[in-house]
C-alpha positions in Angstrom: 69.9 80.5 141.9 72.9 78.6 142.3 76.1 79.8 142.1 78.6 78.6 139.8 81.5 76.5 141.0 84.8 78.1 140.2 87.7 75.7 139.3 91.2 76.7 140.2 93.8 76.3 137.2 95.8 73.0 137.3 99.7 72.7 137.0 99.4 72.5 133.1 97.0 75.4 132.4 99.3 77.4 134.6 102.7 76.5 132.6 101.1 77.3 129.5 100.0 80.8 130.6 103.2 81.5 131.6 105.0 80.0 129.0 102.6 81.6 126.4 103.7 85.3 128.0 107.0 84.6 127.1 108.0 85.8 123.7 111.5 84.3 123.5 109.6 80.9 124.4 106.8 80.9 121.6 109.5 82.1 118.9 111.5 79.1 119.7 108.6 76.8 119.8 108.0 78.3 116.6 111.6 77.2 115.0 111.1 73.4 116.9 107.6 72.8 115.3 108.9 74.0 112.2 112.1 71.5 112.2 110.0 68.8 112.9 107.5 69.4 110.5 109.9 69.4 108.2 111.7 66.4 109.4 108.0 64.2 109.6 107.8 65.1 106.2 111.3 64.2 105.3 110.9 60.9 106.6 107.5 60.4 104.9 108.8 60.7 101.5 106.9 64.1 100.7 109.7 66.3 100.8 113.7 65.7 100.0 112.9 61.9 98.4 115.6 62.4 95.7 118.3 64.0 98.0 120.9 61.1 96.5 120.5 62.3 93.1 123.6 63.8 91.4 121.8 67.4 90.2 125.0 69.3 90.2 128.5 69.1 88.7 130.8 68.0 91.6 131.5 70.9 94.5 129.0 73.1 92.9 129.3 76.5 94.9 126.0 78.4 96.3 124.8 80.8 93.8 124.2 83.3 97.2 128.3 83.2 97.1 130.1 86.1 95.3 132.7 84.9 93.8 132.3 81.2 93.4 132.9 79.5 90.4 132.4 75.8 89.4 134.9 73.6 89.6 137.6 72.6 87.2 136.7 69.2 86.7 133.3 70.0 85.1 135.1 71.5 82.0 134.4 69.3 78.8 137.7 70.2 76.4 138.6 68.1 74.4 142.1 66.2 74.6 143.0 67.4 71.0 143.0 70.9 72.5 144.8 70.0 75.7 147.8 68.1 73.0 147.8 70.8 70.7 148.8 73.3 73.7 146.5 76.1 73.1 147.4 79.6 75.1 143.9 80.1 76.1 143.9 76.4 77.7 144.2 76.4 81.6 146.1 74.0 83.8 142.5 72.6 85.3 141.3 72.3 81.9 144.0 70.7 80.3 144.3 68.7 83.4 140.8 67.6 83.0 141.1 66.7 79.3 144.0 64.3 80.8 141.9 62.3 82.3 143.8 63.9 85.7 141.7 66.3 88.1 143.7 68.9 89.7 143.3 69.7 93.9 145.1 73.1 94.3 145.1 74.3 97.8 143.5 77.6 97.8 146.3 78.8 100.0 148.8 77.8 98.3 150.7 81.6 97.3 152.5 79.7 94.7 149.4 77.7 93.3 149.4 80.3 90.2 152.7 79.3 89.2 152.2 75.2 89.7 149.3 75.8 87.6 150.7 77.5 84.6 154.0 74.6 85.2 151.0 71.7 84.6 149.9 73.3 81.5 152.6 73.7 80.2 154.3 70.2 81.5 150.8 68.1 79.9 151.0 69.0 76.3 155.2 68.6 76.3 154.6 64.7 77.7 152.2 63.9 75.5 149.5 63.0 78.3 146.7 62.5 76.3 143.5 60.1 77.3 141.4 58.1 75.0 138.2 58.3 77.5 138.8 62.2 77.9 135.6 63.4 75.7 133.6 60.7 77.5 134.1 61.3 81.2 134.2 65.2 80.0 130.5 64.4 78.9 129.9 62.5 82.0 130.8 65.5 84.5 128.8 67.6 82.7 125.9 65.2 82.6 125.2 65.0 79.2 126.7 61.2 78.9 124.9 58.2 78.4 126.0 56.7 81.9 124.3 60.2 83.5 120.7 59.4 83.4 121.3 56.6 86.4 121.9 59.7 88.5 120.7 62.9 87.0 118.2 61.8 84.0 119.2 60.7 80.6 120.4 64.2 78.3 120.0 66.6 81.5 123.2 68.3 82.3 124.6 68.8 85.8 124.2 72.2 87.3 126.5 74.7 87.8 125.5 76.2 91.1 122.6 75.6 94.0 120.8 77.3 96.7 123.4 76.1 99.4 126.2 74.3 96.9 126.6 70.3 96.3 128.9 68.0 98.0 131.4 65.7 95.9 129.2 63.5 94.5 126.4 66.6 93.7 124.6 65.9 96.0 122.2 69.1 96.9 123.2 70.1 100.8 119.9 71.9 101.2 118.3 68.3 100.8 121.8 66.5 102.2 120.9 68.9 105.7 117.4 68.2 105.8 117.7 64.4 105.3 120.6 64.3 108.2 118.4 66.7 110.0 116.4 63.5 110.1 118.5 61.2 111.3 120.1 63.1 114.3 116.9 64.4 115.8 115.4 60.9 115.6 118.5 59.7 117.9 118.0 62.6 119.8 114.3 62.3 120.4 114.4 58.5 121.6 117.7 58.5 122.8 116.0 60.7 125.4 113.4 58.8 125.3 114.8 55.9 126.7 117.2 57.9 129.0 113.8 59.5 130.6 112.5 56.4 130.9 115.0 54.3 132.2 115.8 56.9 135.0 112.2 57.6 135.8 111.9 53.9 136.4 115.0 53.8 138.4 114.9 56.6 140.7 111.1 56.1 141.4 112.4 52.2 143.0 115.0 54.0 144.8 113.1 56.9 146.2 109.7 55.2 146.9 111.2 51.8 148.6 114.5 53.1 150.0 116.7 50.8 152.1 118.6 47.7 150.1 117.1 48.7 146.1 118.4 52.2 147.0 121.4 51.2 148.2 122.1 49.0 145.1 120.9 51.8 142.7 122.5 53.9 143.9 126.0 51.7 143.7 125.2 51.9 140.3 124.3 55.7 139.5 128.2 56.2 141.4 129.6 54.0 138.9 128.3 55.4 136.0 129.2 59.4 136.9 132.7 58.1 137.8 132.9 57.9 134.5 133.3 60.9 132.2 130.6 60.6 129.6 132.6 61.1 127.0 134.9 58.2 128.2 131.6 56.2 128.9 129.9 56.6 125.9 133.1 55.5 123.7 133.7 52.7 125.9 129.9 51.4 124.8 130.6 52.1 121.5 133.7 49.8 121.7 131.6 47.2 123.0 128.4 46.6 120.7 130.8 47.1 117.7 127.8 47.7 115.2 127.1 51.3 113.8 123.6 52.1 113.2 120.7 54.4 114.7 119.3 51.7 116.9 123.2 51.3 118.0 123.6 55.3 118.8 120.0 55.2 120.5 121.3 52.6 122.9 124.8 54.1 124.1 123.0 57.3 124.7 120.3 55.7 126.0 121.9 53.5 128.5 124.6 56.1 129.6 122.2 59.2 130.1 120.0 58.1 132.8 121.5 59.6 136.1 120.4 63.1 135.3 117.1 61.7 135.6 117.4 59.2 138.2 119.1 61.2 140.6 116.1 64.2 140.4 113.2 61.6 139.9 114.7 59.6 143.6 114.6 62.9 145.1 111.0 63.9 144.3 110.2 60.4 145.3 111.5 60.7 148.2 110.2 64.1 149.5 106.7 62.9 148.2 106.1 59.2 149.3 105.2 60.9 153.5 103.0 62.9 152.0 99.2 63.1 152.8 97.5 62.1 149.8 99.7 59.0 149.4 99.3 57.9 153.0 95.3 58.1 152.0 95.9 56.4 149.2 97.4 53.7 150.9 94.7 53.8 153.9 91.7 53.2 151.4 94.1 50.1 150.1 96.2 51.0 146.6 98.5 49.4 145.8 102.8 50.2 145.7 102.8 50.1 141.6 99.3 52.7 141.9 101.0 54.9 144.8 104.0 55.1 142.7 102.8 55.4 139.2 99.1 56.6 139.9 99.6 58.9 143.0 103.3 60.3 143.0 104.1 60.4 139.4 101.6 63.0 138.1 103.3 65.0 140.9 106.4 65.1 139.5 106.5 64.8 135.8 107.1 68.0 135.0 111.1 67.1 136.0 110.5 64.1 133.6 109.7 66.7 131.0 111.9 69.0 131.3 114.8 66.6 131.8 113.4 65.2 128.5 113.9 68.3 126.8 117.4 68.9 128.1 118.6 65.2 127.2 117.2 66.0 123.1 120.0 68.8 123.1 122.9 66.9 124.5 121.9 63.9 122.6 121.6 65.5 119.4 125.2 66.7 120.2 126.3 63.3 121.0 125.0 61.8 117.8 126.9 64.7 116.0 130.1 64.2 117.8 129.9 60.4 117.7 129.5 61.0 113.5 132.2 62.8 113.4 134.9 60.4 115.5 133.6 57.3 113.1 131.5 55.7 115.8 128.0 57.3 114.5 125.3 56.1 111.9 127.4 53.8 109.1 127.6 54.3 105.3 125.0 55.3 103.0 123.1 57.1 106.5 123.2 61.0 106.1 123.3 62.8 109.3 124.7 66.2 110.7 127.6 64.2 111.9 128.3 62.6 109.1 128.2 65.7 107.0 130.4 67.3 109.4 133.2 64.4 109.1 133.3 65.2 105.2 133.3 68.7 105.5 136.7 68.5 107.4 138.4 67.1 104.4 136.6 69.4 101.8 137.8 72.5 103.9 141.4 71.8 102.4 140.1 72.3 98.8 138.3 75.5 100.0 134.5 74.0 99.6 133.0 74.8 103.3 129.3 75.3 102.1 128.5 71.9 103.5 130.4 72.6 106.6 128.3 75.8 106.7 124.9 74.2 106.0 125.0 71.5 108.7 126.4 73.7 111.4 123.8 76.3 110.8 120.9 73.7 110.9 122.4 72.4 114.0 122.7 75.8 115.7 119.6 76.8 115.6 117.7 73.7 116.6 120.1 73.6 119.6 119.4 77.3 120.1 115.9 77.1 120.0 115.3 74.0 121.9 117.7 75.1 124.5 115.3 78.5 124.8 112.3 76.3 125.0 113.8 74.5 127.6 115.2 77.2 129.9 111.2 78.6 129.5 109.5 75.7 130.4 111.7 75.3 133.2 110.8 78.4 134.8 107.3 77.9 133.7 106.9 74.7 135.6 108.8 75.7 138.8 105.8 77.1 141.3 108.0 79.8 143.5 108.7 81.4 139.8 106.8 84.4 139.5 105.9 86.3 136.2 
């Protein structure tokens, strides 16, 4: 009876044992899956489609949120009331009837007084508009120029899950939507970093003398720079916002991290036995390079990939937020972010909050899933 051969576990298997053990590391595989589930379905039209519709009166406040109220503007007085002065009137109110939509700074200690000042100022002056019924009726949706937005007759909401932006937008769908967009540049952004240095250092490393010497002219003049410095100085150049135009600068400026690991594996594994048989028994450089020494070391391919997504996806955000991002009419986490600062002045920072919390724990999870399947690719680690 012949026994039965007994296979040893490959690099793979093992990592996933590992990696599978840890609890911190399936929990934040977990949240990863789950955002880009979500996002694949975002960005197949199944979920979030109608996230440009105006649902919501303008700066509606989460219904979670004790204490919010709907804005001012959404009040539908009518401008007889605001003329004829009444006591129960407010200043937004009679402001609104005006035509005229009143900003207070919410820490303002005298924004009570300049209030009660407007209402009173508004009726004395006469300020009266003939259009203040109809855009009255169009904040609160019930115009006839509402249904291109919200749907013919269907008034505006007061309130959402997570609040609307200016236009009423819904930020749950607004997140989701820009959720989209930044892990997209983050995912082939890192892509094309992983590639591009792969590529690089695996030249340098596996022939050495003049290409490594050139390469590595090159690697020194791009860490010279500070990335930050870098990757505005390549914005300044191509000139044209856009995804494809964020993919690039990230692209093109993130490949050292890579290059300068991938040269060093190269290096260390281009005397080694296997690939001196390989070349005895007559492969070729491309086969000993791509066939023979790469399966050996893309596990610092991988996990350099997984390292880029976070910093990338902080880029993107960053790069939103100083104008150079994704242009007008693209939603993104940056771009929400680079509202947000303005809205923080009138007191409206659930869109602020929505965006930084999505962001947060996508870079907190992926982060966790990367330190995990760091250790759980590194041999001398031992569980």
């Amino acid at each position: 009876m012949m026994a039965t051969p007994i296979h040893s576990p490959g690099l793979w298997l093992l990592a996933w044992r590992r990696l599978r053990a840890d609890r911190w590391a399936m929990g934040a595989l977990a949240v990863v899956l789950a955002f880009l589930l979500v996002l694949l379905l975002s960005a197949c039209g199944l979920v979030v489609a109608d996230w440009e519709q105006e649902v919501a009166v303008s700066y509606a406040p989460p219904s979670w949120a004790s204490g919010a109220t709907a804005p001012p503007a959404t009040a539908s007085a009518s401008s007889a009331d605001a003329v004829a002065g009444r006591a129960t009137a407010t200043a937004d109110t009679a402001a609104g009837a005006a035509g005229a939509v009143w900003r207070d700074n919410p820490f303002d200690p005298l924004a009570d007084d300049i209030r009660a000042l407007r209402a009173a100022a508004l009726p004395m002056y006469g300020v009266v508009d003939p259009l203040a019924d109809d855009l009255a009726q169009l904040r609160a949706g019930t115009g006839a120029g509402a249904g291109a937005s919200a749907g013919a007759g269907t008034a505006r909401l007061a309130t959402l899950p997570f609040g609307a932006d200016k236009w009423g937008h819904d930020v749950l769908k607004k997140t989701i939507k820009g959720g989209e967009t930044s892990v997209v540049v983050g995912l082939v952004a890192a892509l094309l970093a992983v590639a591009l240095g792969t590529l690089l250092g695996a030249l340098a490393g596996y022939w050495g003398g003049l290409a490594d010497a050139l390469l590595n002219g090159l690697y020194n003049i791009f860490t010279a720079i500070p990335s930050v410095l870098m990757i505005l100085a390549v914005a300044a150049v191509l000139q044209q916002k856009g995804v494809l135009t964020i993919v690039l600068i990230l692209g093109l400026t993130g490949w050292t991290g890579p290059y300068r690991l991938i040269r060093a594996e190269y290096l260390k594994h281009k005397g080694r036995e296997y690939v001196l048989a390989a070349d005895a028994i007559g492969a070729s450089h491309w086969r000993r390079m791509f066939v023979h020494i790469f399966p050996n070391v893309s596990h610092v391919a991988l996990v350099q990939l997984s390292i880029l997504v976070v910093g990338f996806i902080k880029a993107e955000v960053v790069l939103s937020f100083l104008g150079f991002g994704v242009p007008v009419g693209v939603v993104s986490w940056g771009s929400m972010l680079n509202e947000a600062q303005n809205e923080l002045i009138l007191g409206r920072w659930w869109q602020l909050t929505a965006a930084a919390l999505a962001m947060a724990l996508l870079v907190t999870a992926f982060s966790l899933l990367t330190d995990a399947l760091r250790d759980a690719l590194d041999p001398k680690v031992k569980f």
